[in-house]
TITOR-30610 format. One record per residue: x, y, z of N, C-alpha, C in turn. Coordinates in steps of 0.1 Angstrom, whole numbers, padded with zeros to 4 digits, always signed. Atoms other than C-alpha are relative to their C-alpha. Example, Ala and Ser with C-alpha at 12.3 -4.5 7.8 and 13.67 -1.06 7.14 Angstrom:
2
+0009-0012+0000+0123-0045+0078+0009+0012+0000-0009-0011+0000+0137-0011+0071-0008+0011+0008
// end
This chain:
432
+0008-0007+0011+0969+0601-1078-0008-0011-0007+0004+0010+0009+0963+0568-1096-0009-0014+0005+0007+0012-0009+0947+0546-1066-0015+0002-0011+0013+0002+0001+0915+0530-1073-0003-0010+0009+0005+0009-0014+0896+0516-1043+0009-0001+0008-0014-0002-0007+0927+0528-1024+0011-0010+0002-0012+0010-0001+0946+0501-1037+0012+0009-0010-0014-0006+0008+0983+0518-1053+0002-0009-0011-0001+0006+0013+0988+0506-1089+0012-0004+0001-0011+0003+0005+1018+0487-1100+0010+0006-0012-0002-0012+0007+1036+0513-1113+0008-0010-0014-0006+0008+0010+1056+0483-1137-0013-0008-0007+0003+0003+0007+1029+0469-1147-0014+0005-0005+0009-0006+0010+1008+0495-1158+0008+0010-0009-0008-0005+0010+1037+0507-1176-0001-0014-0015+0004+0007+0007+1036+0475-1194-0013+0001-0008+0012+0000+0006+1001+0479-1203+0000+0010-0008+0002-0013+0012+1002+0512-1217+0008-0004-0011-0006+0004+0007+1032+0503-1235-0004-0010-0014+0003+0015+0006+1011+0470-1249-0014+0007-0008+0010-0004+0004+0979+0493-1254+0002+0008-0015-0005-0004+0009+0999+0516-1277+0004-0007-0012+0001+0006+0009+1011+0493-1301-0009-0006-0006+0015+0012+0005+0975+0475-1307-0004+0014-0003+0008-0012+0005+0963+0512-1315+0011+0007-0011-0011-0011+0005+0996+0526-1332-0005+0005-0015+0005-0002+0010+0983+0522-1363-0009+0011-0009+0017-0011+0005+0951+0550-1364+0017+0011-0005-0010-0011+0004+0989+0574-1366+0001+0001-0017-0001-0001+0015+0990+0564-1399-0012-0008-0009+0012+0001+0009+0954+0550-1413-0010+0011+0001+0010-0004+0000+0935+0574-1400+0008+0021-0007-0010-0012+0010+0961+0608-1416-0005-0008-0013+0000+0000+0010+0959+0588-1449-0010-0004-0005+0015-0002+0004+0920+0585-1449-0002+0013-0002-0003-0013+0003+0921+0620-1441+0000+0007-0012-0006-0003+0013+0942+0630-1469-0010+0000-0014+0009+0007+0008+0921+0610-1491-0013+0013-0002+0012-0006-0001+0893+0640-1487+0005+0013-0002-0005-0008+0001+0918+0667-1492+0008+0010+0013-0006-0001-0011+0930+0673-1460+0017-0004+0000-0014+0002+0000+0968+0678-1459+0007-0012+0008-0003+0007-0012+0988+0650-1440+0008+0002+0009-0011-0007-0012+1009+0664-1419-0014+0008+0011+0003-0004-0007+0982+0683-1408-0012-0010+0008+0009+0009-0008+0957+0656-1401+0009-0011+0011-0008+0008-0007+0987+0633-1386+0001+0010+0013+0001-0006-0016+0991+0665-1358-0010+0000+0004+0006+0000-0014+0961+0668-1352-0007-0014+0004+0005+0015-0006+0948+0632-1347+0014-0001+0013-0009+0004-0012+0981+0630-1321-0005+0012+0011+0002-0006-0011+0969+0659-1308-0019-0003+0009+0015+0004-0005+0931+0646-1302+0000-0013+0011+0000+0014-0002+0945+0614-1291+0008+0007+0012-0009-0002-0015+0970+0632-1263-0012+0008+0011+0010-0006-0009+0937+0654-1252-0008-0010+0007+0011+0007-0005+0916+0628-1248+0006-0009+0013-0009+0016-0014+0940+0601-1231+0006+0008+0012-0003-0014-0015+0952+0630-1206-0013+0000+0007+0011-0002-0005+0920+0636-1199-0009-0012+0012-0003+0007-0001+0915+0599-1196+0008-0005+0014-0012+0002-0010+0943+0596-1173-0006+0008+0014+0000-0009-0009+0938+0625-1148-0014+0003+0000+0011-0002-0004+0903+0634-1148-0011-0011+0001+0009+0013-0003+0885+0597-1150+0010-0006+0008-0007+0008-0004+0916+0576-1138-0003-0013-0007+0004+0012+0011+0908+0549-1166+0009-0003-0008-0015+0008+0011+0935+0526-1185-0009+0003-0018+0010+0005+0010+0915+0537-1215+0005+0011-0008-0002-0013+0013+0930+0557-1247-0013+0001-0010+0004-0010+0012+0912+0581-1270+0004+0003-0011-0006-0003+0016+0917+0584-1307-0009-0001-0010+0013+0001+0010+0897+0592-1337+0003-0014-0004+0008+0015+0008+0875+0565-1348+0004-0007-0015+0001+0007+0012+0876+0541-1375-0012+0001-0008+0014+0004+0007+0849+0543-1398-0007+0014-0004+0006-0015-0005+0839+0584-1387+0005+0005-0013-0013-0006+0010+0872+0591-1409-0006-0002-0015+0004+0002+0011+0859+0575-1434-0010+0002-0008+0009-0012+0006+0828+0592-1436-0003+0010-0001-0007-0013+0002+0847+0623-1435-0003-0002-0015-0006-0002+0015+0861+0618-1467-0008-0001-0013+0006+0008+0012+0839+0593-1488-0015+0008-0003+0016-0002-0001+0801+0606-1482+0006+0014+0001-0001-0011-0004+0814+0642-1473+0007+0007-0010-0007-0007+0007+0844+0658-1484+0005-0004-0018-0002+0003+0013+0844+0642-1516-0013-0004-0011+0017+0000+0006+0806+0642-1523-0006+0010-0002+0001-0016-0002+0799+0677-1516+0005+0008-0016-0008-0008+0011+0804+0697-1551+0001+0013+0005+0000-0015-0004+0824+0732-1543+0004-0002+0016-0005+0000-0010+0830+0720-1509+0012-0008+0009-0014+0006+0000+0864+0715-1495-0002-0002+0014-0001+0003-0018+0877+0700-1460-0003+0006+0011+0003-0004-0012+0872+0726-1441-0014+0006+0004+0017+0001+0001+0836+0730-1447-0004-0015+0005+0006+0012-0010+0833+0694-1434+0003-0004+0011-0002+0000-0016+0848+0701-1402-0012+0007+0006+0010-0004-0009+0823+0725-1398-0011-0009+0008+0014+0010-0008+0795+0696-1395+0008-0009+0016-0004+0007-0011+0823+0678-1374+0002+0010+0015-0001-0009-0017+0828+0710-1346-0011+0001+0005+0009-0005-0008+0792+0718-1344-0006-0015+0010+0008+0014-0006+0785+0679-1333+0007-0003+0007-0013+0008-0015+0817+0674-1309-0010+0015+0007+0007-0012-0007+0797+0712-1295-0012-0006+0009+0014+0009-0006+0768+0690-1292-0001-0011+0011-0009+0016-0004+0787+0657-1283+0002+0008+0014-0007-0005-0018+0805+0683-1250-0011+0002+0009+0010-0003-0006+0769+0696-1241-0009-0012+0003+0007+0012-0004+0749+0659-1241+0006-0004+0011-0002+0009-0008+0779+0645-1220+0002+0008+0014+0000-0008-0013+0773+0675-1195-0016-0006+0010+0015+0001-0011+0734+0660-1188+0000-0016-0002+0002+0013-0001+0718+0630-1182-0005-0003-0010+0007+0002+0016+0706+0632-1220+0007-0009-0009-0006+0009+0005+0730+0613-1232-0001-0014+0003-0001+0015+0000+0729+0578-1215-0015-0002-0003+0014+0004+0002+0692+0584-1222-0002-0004-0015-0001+0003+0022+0696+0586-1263+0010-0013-0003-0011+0008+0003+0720+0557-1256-0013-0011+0002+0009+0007-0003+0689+0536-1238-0010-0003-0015+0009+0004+0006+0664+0541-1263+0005-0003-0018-0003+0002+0013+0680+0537-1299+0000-0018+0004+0003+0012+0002+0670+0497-1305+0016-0010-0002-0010+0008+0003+0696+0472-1298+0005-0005-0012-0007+0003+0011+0698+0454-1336+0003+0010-0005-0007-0011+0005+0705+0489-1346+0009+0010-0001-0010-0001-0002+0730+0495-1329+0012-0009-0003-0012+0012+0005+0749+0462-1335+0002+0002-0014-0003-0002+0010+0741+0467-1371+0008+0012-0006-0015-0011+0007+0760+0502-1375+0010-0005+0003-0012+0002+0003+0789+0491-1364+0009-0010-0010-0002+0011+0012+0784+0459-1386+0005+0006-0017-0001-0009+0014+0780+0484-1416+0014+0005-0002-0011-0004+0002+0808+0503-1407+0009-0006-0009-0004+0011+0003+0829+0476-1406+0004-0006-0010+0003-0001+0012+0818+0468-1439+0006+0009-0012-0004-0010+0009+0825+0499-1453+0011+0000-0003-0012-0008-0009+0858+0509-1436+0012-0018-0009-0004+0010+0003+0871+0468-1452-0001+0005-0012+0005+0000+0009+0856+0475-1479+0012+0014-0011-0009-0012+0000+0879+0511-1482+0016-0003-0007-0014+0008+0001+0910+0489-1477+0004-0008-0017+0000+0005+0012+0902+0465-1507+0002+0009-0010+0000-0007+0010+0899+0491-1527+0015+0008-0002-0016-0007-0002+0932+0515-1519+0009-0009-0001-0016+0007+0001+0955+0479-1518-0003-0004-0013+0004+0000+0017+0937+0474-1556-0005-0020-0001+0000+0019-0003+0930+0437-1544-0019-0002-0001+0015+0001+0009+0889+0448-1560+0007+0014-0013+0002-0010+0010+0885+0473-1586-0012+0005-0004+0015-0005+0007+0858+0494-1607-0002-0007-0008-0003+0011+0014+0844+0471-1632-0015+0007-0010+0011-0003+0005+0819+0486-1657-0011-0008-0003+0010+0008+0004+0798+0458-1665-0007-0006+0014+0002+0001-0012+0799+0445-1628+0003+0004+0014+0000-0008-0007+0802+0473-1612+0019+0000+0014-0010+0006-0006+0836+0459-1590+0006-0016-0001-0003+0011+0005+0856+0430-1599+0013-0003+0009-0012+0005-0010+0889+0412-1585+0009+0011-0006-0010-0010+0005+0920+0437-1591+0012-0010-0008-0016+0001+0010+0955+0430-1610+0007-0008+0013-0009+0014-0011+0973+0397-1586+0010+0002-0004-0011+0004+0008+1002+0398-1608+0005+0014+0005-0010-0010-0004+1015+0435-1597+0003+0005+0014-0008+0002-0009+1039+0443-1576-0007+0011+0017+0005+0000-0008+1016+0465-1551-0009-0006+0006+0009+0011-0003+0990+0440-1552+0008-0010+0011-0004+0016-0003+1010+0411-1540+0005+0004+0016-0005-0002-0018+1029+0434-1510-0010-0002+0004+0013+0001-0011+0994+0439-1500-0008-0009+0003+0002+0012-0005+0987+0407-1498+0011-0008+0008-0010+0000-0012+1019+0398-1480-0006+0008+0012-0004-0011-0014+1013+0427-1456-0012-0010+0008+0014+0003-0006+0973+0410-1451+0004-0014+0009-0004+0012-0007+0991+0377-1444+0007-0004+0011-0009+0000-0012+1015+0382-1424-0005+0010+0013+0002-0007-0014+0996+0407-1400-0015-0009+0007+0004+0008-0003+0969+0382-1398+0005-0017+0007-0009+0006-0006+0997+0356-1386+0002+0001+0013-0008-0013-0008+1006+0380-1363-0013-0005+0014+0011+0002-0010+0966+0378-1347-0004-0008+0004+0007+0017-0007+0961+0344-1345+0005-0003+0007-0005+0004-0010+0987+0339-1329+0009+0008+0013+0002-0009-0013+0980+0367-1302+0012+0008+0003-0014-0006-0002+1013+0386-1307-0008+0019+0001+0006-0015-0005+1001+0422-1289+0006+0007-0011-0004-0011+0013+1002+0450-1314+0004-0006-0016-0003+0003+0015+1000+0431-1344-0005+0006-0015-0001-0012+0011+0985+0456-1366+0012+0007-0006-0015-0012-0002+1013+0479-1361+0011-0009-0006-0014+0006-0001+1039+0452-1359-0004-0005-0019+0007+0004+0015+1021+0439-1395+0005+0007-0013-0009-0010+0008+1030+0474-1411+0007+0003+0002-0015-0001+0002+1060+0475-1400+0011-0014-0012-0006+0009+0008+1069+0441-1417-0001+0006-0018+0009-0003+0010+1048+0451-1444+0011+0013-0008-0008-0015+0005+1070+0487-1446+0013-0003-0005-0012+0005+0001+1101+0468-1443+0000-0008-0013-0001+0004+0010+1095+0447-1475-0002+0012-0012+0003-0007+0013+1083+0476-1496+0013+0009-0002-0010-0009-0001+1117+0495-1482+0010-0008-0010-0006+0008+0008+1135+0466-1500-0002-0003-0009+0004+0003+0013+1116+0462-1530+0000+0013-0007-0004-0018+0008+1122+0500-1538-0021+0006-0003+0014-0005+0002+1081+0508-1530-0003+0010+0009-0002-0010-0012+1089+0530-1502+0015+0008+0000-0012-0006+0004+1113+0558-1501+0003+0011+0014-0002-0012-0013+1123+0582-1469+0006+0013-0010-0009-0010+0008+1131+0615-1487-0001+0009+0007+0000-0013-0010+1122+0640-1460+0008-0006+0016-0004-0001-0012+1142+0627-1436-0010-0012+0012+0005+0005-0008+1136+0609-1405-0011+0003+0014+0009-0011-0010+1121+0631-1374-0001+0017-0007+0002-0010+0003+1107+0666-1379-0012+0007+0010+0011-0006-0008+1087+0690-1355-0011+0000-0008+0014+0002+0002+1049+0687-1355-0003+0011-0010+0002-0009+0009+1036+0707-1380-0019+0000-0009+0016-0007+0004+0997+0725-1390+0006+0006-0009+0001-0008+0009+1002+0737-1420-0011+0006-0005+0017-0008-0004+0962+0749-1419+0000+0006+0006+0002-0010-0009+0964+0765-1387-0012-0008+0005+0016+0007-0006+0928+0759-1371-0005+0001-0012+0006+0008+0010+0907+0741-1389-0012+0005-0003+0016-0005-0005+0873+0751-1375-0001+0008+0017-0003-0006-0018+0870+0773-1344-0012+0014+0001+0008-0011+0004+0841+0800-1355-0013-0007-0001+0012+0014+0002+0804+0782-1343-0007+0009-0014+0011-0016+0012+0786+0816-1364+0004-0008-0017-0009+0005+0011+0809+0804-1395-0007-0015-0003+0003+0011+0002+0805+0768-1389-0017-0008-0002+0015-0001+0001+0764+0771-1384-0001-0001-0014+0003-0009+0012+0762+0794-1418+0004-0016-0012-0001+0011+0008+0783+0763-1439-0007-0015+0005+0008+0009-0001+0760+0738-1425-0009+0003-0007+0013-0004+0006+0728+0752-1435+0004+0004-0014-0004-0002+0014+0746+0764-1466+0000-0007-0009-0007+0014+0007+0755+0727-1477-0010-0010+0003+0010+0010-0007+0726+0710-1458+0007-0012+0005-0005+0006-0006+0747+0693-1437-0006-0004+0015+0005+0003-0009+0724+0685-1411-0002-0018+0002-0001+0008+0002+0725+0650-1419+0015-0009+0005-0010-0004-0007+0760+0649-1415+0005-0002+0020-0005-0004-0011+0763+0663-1382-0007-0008+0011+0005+0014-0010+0733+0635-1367+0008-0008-0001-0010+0010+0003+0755+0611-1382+0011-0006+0007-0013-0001-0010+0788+0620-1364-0004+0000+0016+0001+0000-0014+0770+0627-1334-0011-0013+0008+0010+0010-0003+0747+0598-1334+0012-0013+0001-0005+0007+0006+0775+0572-1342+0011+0005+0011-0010-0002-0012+0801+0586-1317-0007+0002+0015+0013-0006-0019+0771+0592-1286+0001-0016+0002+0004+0016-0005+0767+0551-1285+0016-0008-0001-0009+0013+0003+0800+0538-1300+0010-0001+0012-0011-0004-0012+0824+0556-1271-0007-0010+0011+0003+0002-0013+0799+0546-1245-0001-0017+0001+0002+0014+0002+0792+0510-1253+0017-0002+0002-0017+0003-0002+0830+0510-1257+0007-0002+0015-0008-0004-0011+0841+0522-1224-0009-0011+0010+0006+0003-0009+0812+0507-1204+0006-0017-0001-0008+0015+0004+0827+0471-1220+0013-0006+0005-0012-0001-0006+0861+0476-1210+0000+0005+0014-0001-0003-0013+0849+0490-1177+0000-0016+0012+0003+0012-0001+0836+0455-1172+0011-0011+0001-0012+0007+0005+0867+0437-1185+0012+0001+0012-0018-0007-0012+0892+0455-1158-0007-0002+0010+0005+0003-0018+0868+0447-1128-0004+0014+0007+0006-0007-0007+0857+0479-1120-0012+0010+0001+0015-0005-0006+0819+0483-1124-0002-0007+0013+0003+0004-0015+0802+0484-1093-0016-0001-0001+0018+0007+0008+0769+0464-1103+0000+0006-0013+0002-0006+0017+0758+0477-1134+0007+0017-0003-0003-0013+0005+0773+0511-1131+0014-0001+0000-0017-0005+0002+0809+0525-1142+0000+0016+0008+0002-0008-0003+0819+0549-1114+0012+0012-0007-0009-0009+0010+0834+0581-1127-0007+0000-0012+0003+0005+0011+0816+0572-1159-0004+0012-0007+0003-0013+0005+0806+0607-1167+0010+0009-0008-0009-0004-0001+0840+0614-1164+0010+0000-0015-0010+0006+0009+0855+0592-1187-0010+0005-0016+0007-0003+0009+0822+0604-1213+0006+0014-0007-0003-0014-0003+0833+0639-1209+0015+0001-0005-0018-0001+0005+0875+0631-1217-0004-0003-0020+0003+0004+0014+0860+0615-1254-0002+0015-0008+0007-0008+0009+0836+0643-1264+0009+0015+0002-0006-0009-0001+0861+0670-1252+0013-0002-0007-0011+0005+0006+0888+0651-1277-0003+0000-0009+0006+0003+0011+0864+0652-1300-0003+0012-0007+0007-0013+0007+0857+0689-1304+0016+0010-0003-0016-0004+0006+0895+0696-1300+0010-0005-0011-0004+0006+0011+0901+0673-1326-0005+0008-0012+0011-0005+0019+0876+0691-1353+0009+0014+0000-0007-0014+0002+0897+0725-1344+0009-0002-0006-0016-0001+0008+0930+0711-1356+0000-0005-0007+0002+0008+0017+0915+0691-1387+0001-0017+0001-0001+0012-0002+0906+0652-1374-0014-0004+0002+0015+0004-0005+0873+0632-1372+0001-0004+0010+0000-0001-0021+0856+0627-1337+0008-0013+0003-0005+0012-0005+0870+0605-1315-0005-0012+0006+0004+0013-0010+0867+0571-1293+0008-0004+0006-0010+0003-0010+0876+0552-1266+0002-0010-0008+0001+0009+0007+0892+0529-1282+0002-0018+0008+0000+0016-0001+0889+0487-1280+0013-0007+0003-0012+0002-0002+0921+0487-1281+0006-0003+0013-0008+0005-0014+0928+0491-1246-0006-0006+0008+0006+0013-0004+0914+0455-1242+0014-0004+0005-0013+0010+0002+0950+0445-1249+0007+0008+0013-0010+0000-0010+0966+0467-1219-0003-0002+0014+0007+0003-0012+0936+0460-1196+0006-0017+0006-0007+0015-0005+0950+0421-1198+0008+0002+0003-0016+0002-0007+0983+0430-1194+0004+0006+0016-0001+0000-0014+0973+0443-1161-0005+0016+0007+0004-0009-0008+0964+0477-1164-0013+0005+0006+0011-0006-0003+0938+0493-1144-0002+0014+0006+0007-0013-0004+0936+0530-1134+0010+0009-0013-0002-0014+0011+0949+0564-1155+0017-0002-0006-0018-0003+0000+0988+0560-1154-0001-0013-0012-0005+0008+0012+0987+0534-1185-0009+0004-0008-0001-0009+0013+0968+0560-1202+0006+0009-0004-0013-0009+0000+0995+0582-1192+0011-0006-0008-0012+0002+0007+1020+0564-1206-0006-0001-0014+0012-0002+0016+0996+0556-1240+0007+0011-0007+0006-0013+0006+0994+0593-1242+0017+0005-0003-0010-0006+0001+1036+0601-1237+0005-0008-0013-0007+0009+0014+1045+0572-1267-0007+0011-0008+0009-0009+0013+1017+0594-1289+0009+0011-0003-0011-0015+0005+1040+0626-1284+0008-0005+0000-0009+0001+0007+1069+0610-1288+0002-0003-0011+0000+0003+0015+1057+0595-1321-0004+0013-0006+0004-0011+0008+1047+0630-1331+0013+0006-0010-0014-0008+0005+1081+0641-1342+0006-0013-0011-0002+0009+0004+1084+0610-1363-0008+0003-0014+0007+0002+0011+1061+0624-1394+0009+0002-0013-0003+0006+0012+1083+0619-1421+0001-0019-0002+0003+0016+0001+1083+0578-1415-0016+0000-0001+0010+0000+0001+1047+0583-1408-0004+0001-0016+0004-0005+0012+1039+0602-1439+0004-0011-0014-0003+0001+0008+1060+0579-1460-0004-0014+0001+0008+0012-0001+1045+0548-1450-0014+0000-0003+0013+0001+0001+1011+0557-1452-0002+0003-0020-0001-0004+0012+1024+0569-1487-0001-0014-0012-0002+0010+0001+1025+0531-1492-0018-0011+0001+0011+0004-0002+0987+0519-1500-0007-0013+0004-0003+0018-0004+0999+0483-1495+0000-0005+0012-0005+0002-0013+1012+0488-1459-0015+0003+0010+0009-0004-0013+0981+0507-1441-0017-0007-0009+0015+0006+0002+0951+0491-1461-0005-0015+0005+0003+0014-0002+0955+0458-1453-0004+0001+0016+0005-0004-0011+0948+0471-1412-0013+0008-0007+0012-0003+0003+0916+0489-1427-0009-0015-0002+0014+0015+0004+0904+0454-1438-0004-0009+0008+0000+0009-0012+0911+0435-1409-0008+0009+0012+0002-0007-0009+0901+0464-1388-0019-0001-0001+0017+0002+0005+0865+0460-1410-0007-0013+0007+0006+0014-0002+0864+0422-1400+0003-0004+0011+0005+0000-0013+0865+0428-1363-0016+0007+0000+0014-0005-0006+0836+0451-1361-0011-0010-0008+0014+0010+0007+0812+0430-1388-0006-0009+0010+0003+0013-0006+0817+0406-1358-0016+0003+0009+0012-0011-0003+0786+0429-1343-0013-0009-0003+0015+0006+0005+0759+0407-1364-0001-0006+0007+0004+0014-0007+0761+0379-1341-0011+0006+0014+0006-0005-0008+0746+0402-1317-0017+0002-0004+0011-0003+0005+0715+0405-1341-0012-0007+0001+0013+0009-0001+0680+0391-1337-0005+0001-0011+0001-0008+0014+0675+0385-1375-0019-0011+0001+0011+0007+0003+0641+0365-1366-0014+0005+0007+0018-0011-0001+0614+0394-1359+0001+0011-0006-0002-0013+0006+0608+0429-1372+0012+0004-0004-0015-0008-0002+0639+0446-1364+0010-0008-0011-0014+0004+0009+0661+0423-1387-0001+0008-0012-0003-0008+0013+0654+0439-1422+0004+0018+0004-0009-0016-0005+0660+0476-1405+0014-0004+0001-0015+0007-0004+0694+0458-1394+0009-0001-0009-0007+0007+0018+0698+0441-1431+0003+0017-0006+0003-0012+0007+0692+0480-1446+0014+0004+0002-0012-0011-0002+0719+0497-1426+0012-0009+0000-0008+0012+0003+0742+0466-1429+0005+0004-0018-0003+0007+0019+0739+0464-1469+0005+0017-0006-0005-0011+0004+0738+0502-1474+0011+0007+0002-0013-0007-0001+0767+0515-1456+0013-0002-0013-0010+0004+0012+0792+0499-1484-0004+0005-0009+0011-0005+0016+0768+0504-1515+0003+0012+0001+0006-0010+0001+0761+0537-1506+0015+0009-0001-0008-0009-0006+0793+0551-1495-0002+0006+0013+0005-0008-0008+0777+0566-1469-0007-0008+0013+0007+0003-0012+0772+0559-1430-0012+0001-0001+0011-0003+0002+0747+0582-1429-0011-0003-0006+0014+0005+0005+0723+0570-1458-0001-0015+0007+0007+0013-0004+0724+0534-1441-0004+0003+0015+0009-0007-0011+0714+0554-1405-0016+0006-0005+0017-0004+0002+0684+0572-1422-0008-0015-0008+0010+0015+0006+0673+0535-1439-0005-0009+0016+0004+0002-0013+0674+0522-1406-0012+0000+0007+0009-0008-0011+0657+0546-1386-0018+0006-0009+0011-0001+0006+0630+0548-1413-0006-0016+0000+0006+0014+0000+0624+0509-1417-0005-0001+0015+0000+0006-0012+0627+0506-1379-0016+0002+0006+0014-0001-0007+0591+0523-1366-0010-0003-0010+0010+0005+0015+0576+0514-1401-0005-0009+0005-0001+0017-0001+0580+0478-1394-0011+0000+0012+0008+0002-0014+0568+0483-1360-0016+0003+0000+0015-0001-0002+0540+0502-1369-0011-0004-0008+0007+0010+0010+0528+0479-1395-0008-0015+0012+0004+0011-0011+0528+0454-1367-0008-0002+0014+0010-0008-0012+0505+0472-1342+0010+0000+0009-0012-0002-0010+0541+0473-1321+0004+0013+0003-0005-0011-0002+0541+0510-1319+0003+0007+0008-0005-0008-0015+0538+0520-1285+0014-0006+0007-0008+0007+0002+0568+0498-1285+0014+0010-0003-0009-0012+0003+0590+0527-1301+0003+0013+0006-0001-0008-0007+0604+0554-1283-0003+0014-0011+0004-0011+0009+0589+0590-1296+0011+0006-0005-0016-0005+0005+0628+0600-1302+0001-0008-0012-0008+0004+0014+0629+0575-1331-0010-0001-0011+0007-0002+0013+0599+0586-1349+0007+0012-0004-0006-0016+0007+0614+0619-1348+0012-0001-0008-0012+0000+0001+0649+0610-1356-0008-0012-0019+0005+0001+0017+0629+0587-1387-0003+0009-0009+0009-0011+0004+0608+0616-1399+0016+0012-0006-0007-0011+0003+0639+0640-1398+0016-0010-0008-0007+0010+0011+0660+0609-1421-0006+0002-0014+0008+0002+0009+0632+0607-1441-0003+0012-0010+0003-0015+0011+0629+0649-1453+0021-0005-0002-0016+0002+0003+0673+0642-1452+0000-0003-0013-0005+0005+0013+0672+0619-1480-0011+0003-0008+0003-0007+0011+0643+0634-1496+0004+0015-0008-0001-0015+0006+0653+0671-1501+0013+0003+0007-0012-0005+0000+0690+0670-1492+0009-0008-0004-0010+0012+0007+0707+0639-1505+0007+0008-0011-0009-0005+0011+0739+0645-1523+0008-0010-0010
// end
């Protein structure tokens, strides 16, 4: 079932890799529930359903591409759930901002059915893509600092250093230190392994507490989240959420694919420039991504993660098989979950680190023609603003400006005047 190029996989050591992939991702179990949360989204319920986005996708993964490659909501998506969305929005609660997230995984399933997608992947401008993720990045660090209290609000200068001297400050500087230890010196799953030290000190200093117990069946206390498109349409247009839903679907169309195509590379099995199956493996994402918005999770990705079990050896579906069986068996684990993430010490300091891998993105940038100040825009804005989104419509408005200031216009593909133009009415007559 698992051959690729009719060679039989090592069934040991692509148990190993999944095993190794798991732990370098274990983490999203509990940053990406207590981003969630953060936006009013219950955690229990966002902790099921992100395990359950993350078992669809990596199944899918497994058995219908044959790819060492797990699925789990994104870093950074999450956070523009909460921050720019569900907590920017006056009157509107979480499940109004699933709606923008089902109708764009709807969108997301229908792109990765045509050739439309690797085409919108071609023409959006290389520094513009390096720079959202740079932004992100930015943001998503930026998140961290703030929830481990290691910045603050400062009225005169707007954010200042936080309180060194108290006792959550300092774990969360322990936890940053020691899981940074951890990556230098290449110890697989050091995030994970990070907050666990990190858990383990606050269990001893009386900052963490188990009171529900240790295991507990999975549990929706929402029910479905979003599952009505008629419904989910009506509170788009209701909220002007159209912005929104480019956002999620613009930002998960490139980040999966660049992701996957990177890692296709890494494990030895493109065949010239193409990844075969590659439709395959597009199609397991955006169908993880729309079953994720039903049970209350932002979209998904392939994640980078399974860099770490491609070295250790794996290469076809059976080490996202096993990925995918650690995920369900950590499902039944949401009182540790819950009560760690309950701990702003233990999972922020992986938000920050998790920021100062993607920033790594700029180096990719060409900051010495046009295109750099579009680049600088959505770079500087994502943090400032709160908001993905407003640093995608600065972007994509500087980007053909520039150009067409510089008689460089036939230069721009007609998809990103339109995608400027339809930024440009965004933040004039729907900004929130």
């Amino acid at each position: 079932m698992f051959n690729v190029k009719g060679t039989q996989p090592v069934i040991r050591t692509e148990i190993i890799a999944g095993v190794t992939t798991f732990l370098t991702m274990a983490y999203v179990m509990v940053v990406n529930p207590l981003v969630l949360s953060q936006g009013g989204v219950p955690f229990e319920q966002a902790f099921t359903a992100t395990i359950i986005a993350t078992l669809a996708g990596t199944l899918l993964m497994a058995f219908f591409a044959n790819y060492p490659i797990a699925i789990a909501p994104g870093m950074g998506l999450n956070a523009y759930f909460t921050y720019s969305l569900a907590l920017t929005h006056k009157g509107m609660d979480y499940h109004v901002a699933f709606s923008a997230v089902f109708i764009s995984a709807i969108l997301f399933v229908i792109l990765s059915l045509t050739p439309l997608r690797s085409k919108l992947i071609e023409i959006i401008p290389d520094n513009l893509k390096h720079a959202i993720g740079a932004g992100i990045g930015l943001f998503i660090a930026f998140i961290g600092l703030r929830l481990t209290g290691l910045v603050k609000a400062d009225p005169s200068t707007i954010v200042t250093l936080g309180d060194l001297h108290t006792l959550p400050v300092i774990l969360a500087i322990i936890g940053l230190v020691v899981t940074l230890i951890f990556m230098v010196l290449n110890i697989r799953g050091a995030l994970f392994i990070g907050m666990l030290v990190t858990g383990i000190i606050a269990y001893f200093t009386g900052q963490i507490h188990f009171t529900k117990g240790i295991v507990s069946l999975p549990n929706l206390p929402a029910g479905l989240v979003a599952y009505n498109p008629i419904t989910a349409v009506s509170d788009i247009i209701h909220y002007g959420l159209y912005g929104a839903v480019f956002s999620f679907l613009l930002v998960t169309l490139f980040d999966t694919t660049g992701t996957i195509l990177g890692l296709g590379k890494q494990a030895g099995l493109m065949e010239g420039e193409k990844l075969p199956r590659a439709e395959r493996a597009l199609f397991a994402d955006s169908a993880a991504t729309l079953i994720g918005s039903i049970f209350g999770t932002s979209p998904t990705s392939a994640y980078l993660e399974s860099a770490a079990g491609i070295s250790a050896g794996g290469r076809t579906g059976l080490t996202a098989l096993v990925v995918a069986i650690l995920f369900a068996i950590a499902a039944f684990f949401t009182p540790i979950i819950s009560a760690i993430s309950g701990v702003e010490a233990i999972t922020g300091p992986a938000l920050i680190i998790v920021g100062s891998l993607m920033i790594s993105n700029v180096r990719h940038i060409i900051w010495d023609n046009d295109e750099a100040f579009p680049a600088f825009l959505v770079i500087l804005a994502m943090p400032l603003t709160s908001s993905i989104a407003t640093g995608l419509a600065l972007g994509f408005i500087f980007y053909p400006l520039l150009k067409v200031v510089r008689g460089k216009w036939r230069e721009v593909h007609p998809l990103i005047y339109i995608f400027g133009l339809l930024f440009l009415i965004q933040l004039a007559f729907f900004q929130h």
